[in-house]
C-alpha positions in Angstrom: -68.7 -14.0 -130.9 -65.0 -15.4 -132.5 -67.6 -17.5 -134.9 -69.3 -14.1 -135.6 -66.1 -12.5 -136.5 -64.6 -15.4 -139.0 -68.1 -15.5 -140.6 -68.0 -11.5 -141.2 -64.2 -12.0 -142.3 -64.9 -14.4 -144.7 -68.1 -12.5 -146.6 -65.9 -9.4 -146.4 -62.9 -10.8 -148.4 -65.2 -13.0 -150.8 -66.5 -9.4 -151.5 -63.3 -8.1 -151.8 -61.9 -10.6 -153.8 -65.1 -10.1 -156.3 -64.8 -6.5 -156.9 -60.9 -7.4 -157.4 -61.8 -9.5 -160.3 -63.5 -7.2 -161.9 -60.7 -5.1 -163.3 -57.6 -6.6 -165.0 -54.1 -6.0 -164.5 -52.5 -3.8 -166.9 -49.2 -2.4 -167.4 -47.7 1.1 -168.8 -44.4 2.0 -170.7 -44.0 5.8 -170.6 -41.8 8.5 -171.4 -40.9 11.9 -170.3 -38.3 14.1 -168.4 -37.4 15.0 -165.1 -36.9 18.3 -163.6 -33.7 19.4 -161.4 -32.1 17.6 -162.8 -33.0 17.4 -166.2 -33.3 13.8 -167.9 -34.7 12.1 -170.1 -37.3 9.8 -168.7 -38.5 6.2 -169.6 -41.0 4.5 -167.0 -42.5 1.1 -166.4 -45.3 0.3 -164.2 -47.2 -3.1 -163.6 -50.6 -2.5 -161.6 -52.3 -5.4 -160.2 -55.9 -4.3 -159.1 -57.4 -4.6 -155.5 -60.6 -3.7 -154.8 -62.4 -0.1 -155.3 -60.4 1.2 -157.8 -57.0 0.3 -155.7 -54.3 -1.0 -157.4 -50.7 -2.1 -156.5 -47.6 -2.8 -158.2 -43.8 -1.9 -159.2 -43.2 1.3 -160.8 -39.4 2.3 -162.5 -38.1 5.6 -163.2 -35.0 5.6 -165.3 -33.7 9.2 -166.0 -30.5 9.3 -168.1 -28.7 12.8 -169.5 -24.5 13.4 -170.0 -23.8 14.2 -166.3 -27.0 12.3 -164.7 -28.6 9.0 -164.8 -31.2 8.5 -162.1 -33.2 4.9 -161.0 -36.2 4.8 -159.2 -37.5 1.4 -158.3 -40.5 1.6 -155.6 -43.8 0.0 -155.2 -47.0 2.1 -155.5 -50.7 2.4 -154.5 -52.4 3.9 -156.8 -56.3 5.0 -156.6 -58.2 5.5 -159.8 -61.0 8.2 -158.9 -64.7 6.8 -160.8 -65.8 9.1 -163.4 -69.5 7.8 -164.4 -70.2 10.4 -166.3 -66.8 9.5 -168.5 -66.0 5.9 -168.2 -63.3 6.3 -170.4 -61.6 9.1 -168.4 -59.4 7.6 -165.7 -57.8 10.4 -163.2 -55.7 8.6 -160.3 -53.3 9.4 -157.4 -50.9 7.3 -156.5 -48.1 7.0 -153.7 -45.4 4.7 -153.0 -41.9 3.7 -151.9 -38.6 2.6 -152.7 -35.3 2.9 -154.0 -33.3 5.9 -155.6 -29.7 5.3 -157.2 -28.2 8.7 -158.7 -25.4 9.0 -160.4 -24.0 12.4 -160.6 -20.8 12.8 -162.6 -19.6 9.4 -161.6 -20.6 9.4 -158.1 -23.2 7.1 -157.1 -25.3 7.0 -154.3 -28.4 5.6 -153.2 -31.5 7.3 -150.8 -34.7 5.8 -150.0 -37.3 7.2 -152.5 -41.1 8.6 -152.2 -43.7 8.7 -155.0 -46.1 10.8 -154.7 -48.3 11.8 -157.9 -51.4 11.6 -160.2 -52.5 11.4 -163.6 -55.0 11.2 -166.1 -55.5 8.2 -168.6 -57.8 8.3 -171.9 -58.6 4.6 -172.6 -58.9 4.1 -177.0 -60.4 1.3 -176.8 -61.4 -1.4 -173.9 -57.8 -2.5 -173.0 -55.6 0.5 -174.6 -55.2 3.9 -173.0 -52.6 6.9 -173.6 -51.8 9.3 -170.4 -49.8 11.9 -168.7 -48.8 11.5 -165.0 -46.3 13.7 -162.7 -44.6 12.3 -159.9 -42.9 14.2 -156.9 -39.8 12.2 -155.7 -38.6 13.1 -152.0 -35.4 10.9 -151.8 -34.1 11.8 -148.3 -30.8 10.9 -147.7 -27.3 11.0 -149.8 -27.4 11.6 -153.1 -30.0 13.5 -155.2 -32.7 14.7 -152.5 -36.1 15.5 -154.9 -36.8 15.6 -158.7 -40.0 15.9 -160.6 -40.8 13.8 -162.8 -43.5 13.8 -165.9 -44.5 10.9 -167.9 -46.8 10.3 -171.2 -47.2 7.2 -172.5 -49.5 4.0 -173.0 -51.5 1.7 -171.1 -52.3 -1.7 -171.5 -55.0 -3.8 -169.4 -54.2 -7.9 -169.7 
């Protein structure tokens, strides 16, 4: 039976590795603004692909204005839904978690942070895509508690 079980293992993450392989990572640099309390945004994400349209990777939100300057740093999942019927339209939901630091007329403070949000990308070409994605932020704890956030930029596949 335990011989069973390594041999299942093992065909299941050779499969899984595979369909991994099959996407390349890509990156995005975005910006935007954020809502209560209004910013200006600039974002960075790095998405390493999994398997069935799962990805993972570091996402940062940095949210600067006179009186506030926010900084998300968190690590997300992100799902990219299949389109067939438009290969070249890329929807996605993502979630993650993290680190918030606000600083709020020179008081910092720092909260655990939640991602939660979706998008839609437009790839140009094979490798090159432009997109729009909003992000609800929960931060629980000191400091600024939620902001929204929206952010349009490009996308780059390696």
């Amino acid at each position: 039976m335990g011989k069973l079980l390594a041999v299942v293992l093992i065909i299941t993450s050779l499969a899984v590795s595979a369909r991994a392989q099959e996407s390349n990572p890509s990156f995005g640099l975005g910006i935007g603004f954020t809502v209560d309390p209004e910013t200006f945004l600039m974002g960075g994400r790095f998405d390493v692909p999994l398997a069935y349209g799962f990805s993972l990777g570091p996402f940062v939100q940095i949210g600067v204005s006179d009186d506030n300057t926010l900084v998300g740093i968190s690590g997300n999942v992100k799902y990219t839904i299949p389109v067939p019927e438009e290969p070249k339209v890329l929807p996605s939901l993502e979630a993650g978690a993290g680190v918030l630091i606000s600083d709020q007329h020179d008081d910092t403070e720092t909260s655990f942070l939640i991602v939660l949000g979706g998008g839609l990308d437009y790839m140009i070409t094979r490798n090159i895509g432009l997109g729009g994605h909003v992000y609800a932020n929960p931060a629980p704890g000191p400091g600024e508690d939620f902001f929204v956030s929206f952010l349009f930029g490009l996308n780059v596949r390696l």
